[in-house]
C-alpha positions as CSV (number, residue, x, y, z in Angstrom):
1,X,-38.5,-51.2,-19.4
2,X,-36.2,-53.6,-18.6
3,X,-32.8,-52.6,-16.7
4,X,-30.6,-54.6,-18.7
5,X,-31.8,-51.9,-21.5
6,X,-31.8,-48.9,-18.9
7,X,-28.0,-49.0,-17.7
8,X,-26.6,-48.7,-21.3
9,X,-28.8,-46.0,-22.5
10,X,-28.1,-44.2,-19.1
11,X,-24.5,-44.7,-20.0
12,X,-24.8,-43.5,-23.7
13,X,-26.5,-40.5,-22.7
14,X,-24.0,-39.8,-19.5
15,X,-21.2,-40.1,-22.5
16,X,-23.2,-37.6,-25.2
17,X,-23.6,-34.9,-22.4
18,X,-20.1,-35.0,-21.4
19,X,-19.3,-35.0,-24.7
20,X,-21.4,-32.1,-26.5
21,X,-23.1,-30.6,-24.2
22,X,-20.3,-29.3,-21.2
23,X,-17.8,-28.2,-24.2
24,X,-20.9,-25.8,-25.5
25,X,-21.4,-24.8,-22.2
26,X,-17.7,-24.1,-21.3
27,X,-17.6,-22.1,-24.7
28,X,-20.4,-20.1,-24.2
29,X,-18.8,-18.8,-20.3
30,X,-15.9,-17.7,-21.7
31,X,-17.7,-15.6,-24.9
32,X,-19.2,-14.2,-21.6
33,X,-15.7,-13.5,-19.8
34,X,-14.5,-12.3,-22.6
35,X,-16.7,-9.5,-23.6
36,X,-15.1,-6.3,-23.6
37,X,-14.9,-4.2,-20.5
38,X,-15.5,0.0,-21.4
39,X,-12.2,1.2,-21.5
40,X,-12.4,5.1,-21.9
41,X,-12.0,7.5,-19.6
42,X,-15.2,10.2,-19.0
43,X,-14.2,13.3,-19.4
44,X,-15.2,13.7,-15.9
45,X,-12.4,11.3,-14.7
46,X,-9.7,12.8,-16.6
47,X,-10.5,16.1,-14.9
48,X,-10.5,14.2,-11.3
49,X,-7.2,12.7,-12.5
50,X,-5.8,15.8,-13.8
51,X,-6.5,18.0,-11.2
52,X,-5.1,14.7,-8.6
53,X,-1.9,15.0,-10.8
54,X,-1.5,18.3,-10.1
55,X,-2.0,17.9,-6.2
56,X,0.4,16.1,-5.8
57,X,3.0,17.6,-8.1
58,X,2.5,20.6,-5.7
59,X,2.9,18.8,-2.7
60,X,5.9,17.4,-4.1
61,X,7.6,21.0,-4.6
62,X,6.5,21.6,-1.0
63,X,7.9,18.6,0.6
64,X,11.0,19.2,-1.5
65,X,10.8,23.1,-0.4
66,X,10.8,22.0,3.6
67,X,13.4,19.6,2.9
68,X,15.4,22.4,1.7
69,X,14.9,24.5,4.4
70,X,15.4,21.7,7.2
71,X,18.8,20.9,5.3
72,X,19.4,24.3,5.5
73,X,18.5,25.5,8.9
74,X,21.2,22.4,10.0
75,X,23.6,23.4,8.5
76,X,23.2,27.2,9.4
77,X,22.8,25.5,13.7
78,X,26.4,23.5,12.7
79,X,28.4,26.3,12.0
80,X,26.9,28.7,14.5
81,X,27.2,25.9,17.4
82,X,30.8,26.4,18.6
83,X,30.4,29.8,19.0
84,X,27.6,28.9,21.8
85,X,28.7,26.1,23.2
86,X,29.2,26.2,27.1
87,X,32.8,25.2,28.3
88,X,32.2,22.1,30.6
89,X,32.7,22.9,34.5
90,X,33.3,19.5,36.3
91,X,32.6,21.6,39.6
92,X,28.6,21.9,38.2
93,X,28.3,18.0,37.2
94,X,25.7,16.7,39.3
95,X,26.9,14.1,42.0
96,X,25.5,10.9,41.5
97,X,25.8,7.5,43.7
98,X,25.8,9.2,47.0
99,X,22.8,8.7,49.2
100,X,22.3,9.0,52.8
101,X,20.3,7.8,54.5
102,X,19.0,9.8,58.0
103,X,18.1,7.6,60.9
104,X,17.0,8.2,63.8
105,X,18.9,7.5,67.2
């Protein structure tokens, strides 16, 4: 064949795939994408879930029950603490920023 006939049937072809051919191909990968993904739950899972749901509702109560009991135990320390509290002697404070030093004569 000659190539003055080659380059424009290379072209016309070039031009037909681009035009039919990738369109077809772009609609057939996204029938693919879209097909449906399974949706229900087994009943297996919605065991697992319900007996995770009911974990943690319990460990909610407990968290909320020790909460309870730290809010109350401060408060029960608060009042008690002036009853306990030690007056301040300045004779007992510990001395602080004296040094010496023994040397030897």
């Amino acid at each position: 064949m000659r190539e003055e006939i080659v380059i424009p049937i290379a072209f016309f072809l070039t031009v037909i795939i681009v035009v039919i051919v990738v369109p077809i191909v772009r609609a057939t990968v996204r029938r693919w994408d879209r097909t449906p993904l399974p949706t229900g739950l087994t009943p297996e899972l919605e065991r697992r879930l319900d007996r995770l749901e009911a974990m943690v509702e319990t460990v909610s109560v407990e968290v909320e029950r020790l909460s309870e009991g730290q809010r109350f135990t401060t408060r029960l320390l608060s009042e008690r603490a002036p009853q306990f509290m030690v007056p301040h002697d300045p004779a007992a404070a510990p001395v602080r920023g004296t040094h010496t030093e023994v040397t030897d004569a």
